[in-house]
C-alpha positions, -999 to +999 in steps of 0.1 A: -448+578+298-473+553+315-477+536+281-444+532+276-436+518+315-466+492+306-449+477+273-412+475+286-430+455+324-444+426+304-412+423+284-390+420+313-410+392+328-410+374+294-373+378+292-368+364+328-391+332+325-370+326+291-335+328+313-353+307+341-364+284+311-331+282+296-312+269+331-338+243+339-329+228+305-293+231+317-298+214+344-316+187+329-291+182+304-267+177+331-284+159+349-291+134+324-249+134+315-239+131+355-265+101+360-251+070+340-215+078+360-230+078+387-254+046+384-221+030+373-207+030+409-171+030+417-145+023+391-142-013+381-104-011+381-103-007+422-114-034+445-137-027+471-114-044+497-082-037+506-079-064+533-055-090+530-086-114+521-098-088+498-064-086+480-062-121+475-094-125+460-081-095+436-054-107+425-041-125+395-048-167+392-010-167+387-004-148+424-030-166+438-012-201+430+020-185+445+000-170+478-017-203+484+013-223+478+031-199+503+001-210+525+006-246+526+043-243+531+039-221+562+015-249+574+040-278+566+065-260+583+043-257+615+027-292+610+071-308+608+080-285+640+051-300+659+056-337+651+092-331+658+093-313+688+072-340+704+091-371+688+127-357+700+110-352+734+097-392+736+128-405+723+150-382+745+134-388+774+140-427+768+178-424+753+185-408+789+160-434+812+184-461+796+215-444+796+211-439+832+206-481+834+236-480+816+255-464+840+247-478+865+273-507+860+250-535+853+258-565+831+247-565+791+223-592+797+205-570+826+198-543+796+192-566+769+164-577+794+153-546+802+152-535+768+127-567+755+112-557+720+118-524+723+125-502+692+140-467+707+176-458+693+200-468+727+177-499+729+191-507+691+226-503+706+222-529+730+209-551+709+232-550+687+262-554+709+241-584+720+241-597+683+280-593+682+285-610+710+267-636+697+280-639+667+314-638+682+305-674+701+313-652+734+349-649+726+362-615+738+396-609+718+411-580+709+390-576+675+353-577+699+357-544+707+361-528+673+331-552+657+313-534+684+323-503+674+315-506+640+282-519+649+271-487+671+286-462+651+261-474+624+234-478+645+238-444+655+237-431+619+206-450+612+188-436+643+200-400+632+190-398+598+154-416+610+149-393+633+158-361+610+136-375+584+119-339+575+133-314+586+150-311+547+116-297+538+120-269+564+157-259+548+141-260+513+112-237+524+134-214+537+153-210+507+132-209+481+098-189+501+112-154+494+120-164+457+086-174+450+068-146+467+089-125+448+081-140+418+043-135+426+052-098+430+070-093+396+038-110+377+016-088+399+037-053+392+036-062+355-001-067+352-010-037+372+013-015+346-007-033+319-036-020+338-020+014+340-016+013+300-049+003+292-067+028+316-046+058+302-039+067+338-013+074+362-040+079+396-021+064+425-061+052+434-056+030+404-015+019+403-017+011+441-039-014+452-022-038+420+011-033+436-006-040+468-014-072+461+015-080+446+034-074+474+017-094+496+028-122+475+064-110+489+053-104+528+033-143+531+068-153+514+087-144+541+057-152+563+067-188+556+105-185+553+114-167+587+095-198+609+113-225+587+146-210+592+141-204+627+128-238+634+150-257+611+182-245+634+161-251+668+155-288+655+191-296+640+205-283+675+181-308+694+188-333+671+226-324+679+220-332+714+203-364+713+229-378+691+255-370+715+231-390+743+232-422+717+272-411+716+273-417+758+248-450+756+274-461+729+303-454+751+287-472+782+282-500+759+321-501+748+333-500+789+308-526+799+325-548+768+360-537+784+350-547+817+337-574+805+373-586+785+392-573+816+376-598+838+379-627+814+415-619+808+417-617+848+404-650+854+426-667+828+456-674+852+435-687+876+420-713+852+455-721+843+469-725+880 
């Protein structure tokens, strides 16, 4: 019985160190499978960051021409609203410093003095009633007041359209900024289904941060379309109300001409008594 205890002992413990033997090599095997995926890092088809920066830099050369187009047109939009708002407010301020002088009843030769070489809009008016009248060898008929007329209404027509030179840009940004961002966004969802095709996989880790930054092509288009709307209707109503102040300068200007025929047509019986 003892003999037989002492052959099956060594036996066992042979046939444990082979099992222990046999895992290790498992192990190793494994281990050597698991390292390259792991020394590869994170799958190439993910960006690291997710960050509207990171996105861009992501993204396709096509959506990047559309985002950075979308850029510049936010900060032309800004750029026109600044320059603008701080041209209506010089030239309105001075439309209603004359148009007070105008009212105040003073002859046309008092504001063509006070006007000088000025070049703002109701200074333009004056001067050009001034022109008329010289041109008219200071005969004030009937036909004066219609010249005159004619005169300011273009006068105001040229000072309008000067000073709503760019604000066209604004209305063309705002039409058009959604369509292009939206047109980034189609090129981006198509290349990250091409992506999905060639990676043989439907992970939403994989399919979402392409459609990501496609769609931010779509958010910095209406990024730049909302301000250029917005500001495009704030400027065309200030631009509204300074042509009605050139309207009022224009109408001072046509009762000092009145007054002015009045009086001459007053003093006529006189010269014939």
């Amino acid at each position: 019985m003892r003999h037989s205890n002492d052959k099956r002992g060594p036996s066992g413990r042979s046939g444990g160190g082979e099992i222990l033997s046999r895992a290790a090599a498992l192990l190793a095997c494994l281990a050597i499978t698991i390292e390259p995926a792991f020394a590869q890092g994170p799958n190439p088809l993910l960006p690291r960051n997710l960050s509207p920066w990171g996105m861009f830099l992501n993204a396709d050369i096509v959506v990047k021409v559309v985002m950075v187009g979308l850029a510049l047109a936010s900060l032309a939009t800004w750029t026109i609203w600044l320059a603008k708002t701080i041209e209506l407010r010089l030239e309105s301020r001075t439309a209603r410093r004359r148009l007070r002088m105008l009212e105040s009843g003073g002859l046309l030769a008092e504001a063509v003095r006070a006007c000088g070489s000025k070049t703002d809009a109701v200074a333009q008016l004056i001067l050009s009633t001034e022109r008329e009248a010289e041109l008219s060898d200071g005969i004030i008929d009937d036909g004066f007041k219609e010249r005159v007329g004619l005169r300011l209404e273009r006068v105001e027509a040229a000072m309008t359209r000067q000073i709503s030179r760019g604000i066209g840009i604004l209305a063309t940004i705002g039409a058009t900024a959604p369509f292009v961002g939206l047109s980034g966004t189609v090129w981006g969802i198509m290349n990250s289904f091409i992506g999905i095709s060639e990676s043989h996989t439907t992970n939403l880790a994989v399919v979402a941060p392409g459609i990501a930054e496609a769609l931010l092509a779509t958010a910095l288009g209406l990024v730049a379309a909302i301000p250029a709307v917005v500001i495009y209707n704030h400027l065309a109503r200030v631009i509204s109300g300074y042509r009605a102040l050139l309207g009022d300068a224009s109408a001072q200007l046509l009762l000092m001409i009145s007054r002015r025929q009045r009086g001459r047509a007053s003093a006529l019986p006189h010269a014939a008594e």
